[in-house]
C-alpha positions in Angstrom: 95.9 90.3 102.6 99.7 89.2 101.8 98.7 88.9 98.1 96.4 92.4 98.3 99.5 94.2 100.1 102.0 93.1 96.7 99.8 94.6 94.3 99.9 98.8 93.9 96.1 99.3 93.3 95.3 96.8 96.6 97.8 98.9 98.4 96.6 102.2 97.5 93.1 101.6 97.7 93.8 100.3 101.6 95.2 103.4 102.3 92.2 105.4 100.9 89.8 103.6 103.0 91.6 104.4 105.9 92.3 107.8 105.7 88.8 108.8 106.0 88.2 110.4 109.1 85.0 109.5 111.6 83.6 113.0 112.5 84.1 113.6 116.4 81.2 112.8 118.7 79.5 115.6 119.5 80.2 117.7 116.1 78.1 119.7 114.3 79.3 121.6 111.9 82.6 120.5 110.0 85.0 123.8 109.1 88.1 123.4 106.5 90.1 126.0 106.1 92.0 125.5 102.7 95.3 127.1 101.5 98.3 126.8 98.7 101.5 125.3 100.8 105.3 125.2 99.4 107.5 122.2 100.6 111.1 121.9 100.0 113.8 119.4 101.3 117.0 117.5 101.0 116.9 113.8 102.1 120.1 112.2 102.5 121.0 108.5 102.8 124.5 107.6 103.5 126.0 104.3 103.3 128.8 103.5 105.1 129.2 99.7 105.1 126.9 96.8 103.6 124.9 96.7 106.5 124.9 100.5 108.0 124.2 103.6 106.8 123.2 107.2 108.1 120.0 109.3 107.1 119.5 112.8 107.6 116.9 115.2 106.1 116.2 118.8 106.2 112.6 120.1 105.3 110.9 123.8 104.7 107.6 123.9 104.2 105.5 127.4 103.7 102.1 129.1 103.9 100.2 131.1 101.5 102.8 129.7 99.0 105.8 131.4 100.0 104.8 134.1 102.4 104.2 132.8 105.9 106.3 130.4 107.5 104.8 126.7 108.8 107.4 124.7 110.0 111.8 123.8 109.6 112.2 120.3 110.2 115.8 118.1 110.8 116.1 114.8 111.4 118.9 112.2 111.7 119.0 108.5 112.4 121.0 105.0 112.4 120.1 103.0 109.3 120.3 99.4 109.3 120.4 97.3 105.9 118.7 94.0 107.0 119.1 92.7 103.1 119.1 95.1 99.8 115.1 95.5 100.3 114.7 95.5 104.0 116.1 98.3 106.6 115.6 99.7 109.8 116.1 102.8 111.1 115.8 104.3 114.5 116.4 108.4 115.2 115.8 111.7 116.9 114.0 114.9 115.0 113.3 118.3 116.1 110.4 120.7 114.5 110.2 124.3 114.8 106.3 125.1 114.3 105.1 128.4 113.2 101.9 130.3 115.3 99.0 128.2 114.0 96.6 130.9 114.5 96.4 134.6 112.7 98.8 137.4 113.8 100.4 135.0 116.3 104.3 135.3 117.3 105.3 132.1 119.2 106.6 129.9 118.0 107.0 126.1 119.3 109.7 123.1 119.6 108.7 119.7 119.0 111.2 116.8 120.0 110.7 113.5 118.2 112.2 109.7 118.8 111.4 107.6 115.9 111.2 104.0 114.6 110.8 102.8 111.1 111.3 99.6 109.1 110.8 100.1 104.9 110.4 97.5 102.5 111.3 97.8 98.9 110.7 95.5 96.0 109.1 95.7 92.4 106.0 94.9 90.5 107.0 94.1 87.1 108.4 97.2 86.6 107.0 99.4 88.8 108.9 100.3 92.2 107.1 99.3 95.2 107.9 101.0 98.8 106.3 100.2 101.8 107.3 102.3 105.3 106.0 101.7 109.0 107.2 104.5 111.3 106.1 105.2 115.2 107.1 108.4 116.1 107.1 109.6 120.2 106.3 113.3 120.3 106.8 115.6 122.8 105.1 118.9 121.9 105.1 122.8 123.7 101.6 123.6 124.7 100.7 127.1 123.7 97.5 129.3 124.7 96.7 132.7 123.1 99.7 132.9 121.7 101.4 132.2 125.2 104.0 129.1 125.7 102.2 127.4 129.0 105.5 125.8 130.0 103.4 122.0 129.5 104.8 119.4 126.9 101.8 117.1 125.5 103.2 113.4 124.6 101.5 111.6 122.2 102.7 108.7 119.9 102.1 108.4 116.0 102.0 105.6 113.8 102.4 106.4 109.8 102.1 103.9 106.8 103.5 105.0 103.3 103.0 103.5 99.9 105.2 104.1 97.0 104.7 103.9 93.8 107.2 104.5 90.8 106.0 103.7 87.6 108.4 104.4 84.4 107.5 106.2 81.4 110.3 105.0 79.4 113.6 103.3 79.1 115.5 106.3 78.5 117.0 107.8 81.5 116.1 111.3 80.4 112.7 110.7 80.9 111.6 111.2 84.5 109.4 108.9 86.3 105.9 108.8 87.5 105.7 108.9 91.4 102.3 107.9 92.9 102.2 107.5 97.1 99.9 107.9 99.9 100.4 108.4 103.9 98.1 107.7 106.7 98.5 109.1 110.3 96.9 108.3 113.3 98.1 109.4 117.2 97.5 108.3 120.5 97.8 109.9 123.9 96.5 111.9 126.7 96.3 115.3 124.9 94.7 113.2 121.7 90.9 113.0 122.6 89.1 114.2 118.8 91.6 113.5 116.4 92.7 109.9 116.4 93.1 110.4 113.0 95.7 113.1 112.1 96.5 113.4 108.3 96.8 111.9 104.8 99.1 112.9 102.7 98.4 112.1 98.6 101.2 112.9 96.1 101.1 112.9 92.7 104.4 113.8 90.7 107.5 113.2 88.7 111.4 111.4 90.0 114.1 111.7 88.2 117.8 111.0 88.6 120.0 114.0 88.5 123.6 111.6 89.2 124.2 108.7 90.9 123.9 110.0 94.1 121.7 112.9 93.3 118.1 112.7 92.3 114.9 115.0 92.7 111.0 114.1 92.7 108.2 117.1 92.2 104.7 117.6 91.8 101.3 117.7 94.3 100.7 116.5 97.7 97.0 117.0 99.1 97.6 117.5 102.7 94.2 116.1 104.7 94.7 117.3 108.6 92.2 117.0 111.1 93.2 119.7 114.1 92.9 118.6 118.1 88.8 120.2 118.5 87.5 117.3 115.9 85.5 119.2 113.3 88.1 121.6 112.1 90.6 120.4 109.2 93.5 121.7 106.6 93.1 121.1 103.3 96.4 122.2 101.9 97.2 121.9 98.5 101.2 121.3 98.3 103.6 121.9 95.6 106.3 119.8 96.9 110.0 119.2 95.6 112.1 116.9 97.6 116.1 116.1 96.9 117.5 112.7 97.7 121.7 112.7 98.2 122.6 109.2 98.7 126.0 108.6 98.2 127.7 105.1 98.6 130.8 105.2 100.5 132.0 101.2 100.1 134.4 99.8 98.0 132.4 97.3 96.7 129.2 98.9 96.0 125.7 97.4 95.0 122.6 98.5 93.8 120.8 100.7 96.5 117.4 102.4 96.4 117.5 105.4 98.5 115.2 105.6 101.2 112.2 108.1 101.5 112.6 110.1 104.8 109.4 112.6 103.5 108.7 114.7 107.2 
């Protein structure tokens, strides 16, 4: 497994497998309701000190392209440089969630504690990035368009892969960015959808600065929804700015981390 997890191709194939979704028990007929989706954010990674560091990240993501609203997302949290490759990082996030269903007007608050570790290394010369996170969410319960003054708990575990393959030795030619996510939940108010997304993205990253880079290109967004047989398919053009400035005297080589929503 140690020798499957190093190589990209074992990595991403893994993730494949196990974002395939078992129908719910008791399903019989699967709906998907497909749409074009707009996501936009600023990541930031501070460093402060060899072995601390500060992360913060902004994200908007949008409907129908541009046109309807889906969620604003901010969170922050400590970062802890174990060594150059391996951090930690624990933190709080709130989302502001759009009315899921058509000509809705409420919206909802979700409060988030979070806990990640992130490995980074290379394959040759391709950029490897692993990321655990477990996420604790506390999320407004809404009916017909009606807050119902209940909070559903429910704990989340995601796995990333990274992949950042160059094209050339030039630093005017971007790089080629290939990941994959997997989500699955637990709790009380989870009961048909153990498995909750997976998120493919296909794209360029290039560096702007030192501290300033960009990546852009296509996420497929696979959702499963809480009744089992009903699932987004959204198909995501995604563009995502990294700020990571170094704030030491003596600074080292740093790969930003990833803090994607």
């Amino acid at each position: 497994m140690a020798d499957l997890l190093r190589r990209p191709a074992g990595c991403l194939t893994l993730l494949l497998l196990a974002g395939a979704p078992v129908p719910a028990l008791g399903q019989t007929t699967k709906e998907t309701n497909e749409q074009v989706q707009l996501w936009v954010s600023l990541n930031s990674t501070l460093r402060v000190s060899d072995r601390w560091g500060i992360v913060g990240d902004f994200h908007i993501r949008r409907n129908d392209f541009v046109e309807d609203p889906s969620f604003y997302f901010l969170r922050v949290g400590a970062h802890r440089f174990v060594t150059e490759s391996l951090a930690v990082t624990v933190g709080y996030a709130h989302n502001w969630v759009a009315p899921a269903q058509e000509g809705g007007h409420t919206w909802t608050d979700e409060n988030r504690i979070y806990q990640q570790v992130q490995y980074g290394g290379a394959v040759g010369k391709v950029r490897v990035i692993h990321r655990l996170r477990n996420e604790q969410r506390w999320q407004e319960e809404v009916r017909n368009d009606t807050l119902t003054g209940r909070t559903n708990f429910s704990d989340r575990i995601r796995y990333l892969a990274s992949f950042t393959i160059p094209l050339s030795e030039r630093p005017s030619v971007p790089s080629f960015v290939l990941s994959n996510e997997i989500a699955i939940q637990f709790g009380l108010a989870i009961v048909a959808n153990t498995f909750d997304q997976d998120r493919l993205f296909a794209g360029i990253k290039k560096a702007l600065s030192r501290d300033w880079s960009f990546d852009f290109g296509y996420m497929l967004v696979y959702q499963q929804k809480s009744t089992g047989y009903q699932y987004d398919l959204n198909h995501t053009v995604r563009c995502f700015f990294y700020w990571s400035p170094d704030f030491r005297k003596a600074k080292s080589s740093h790969d930003p981390a990833s803090n994607e929503e």
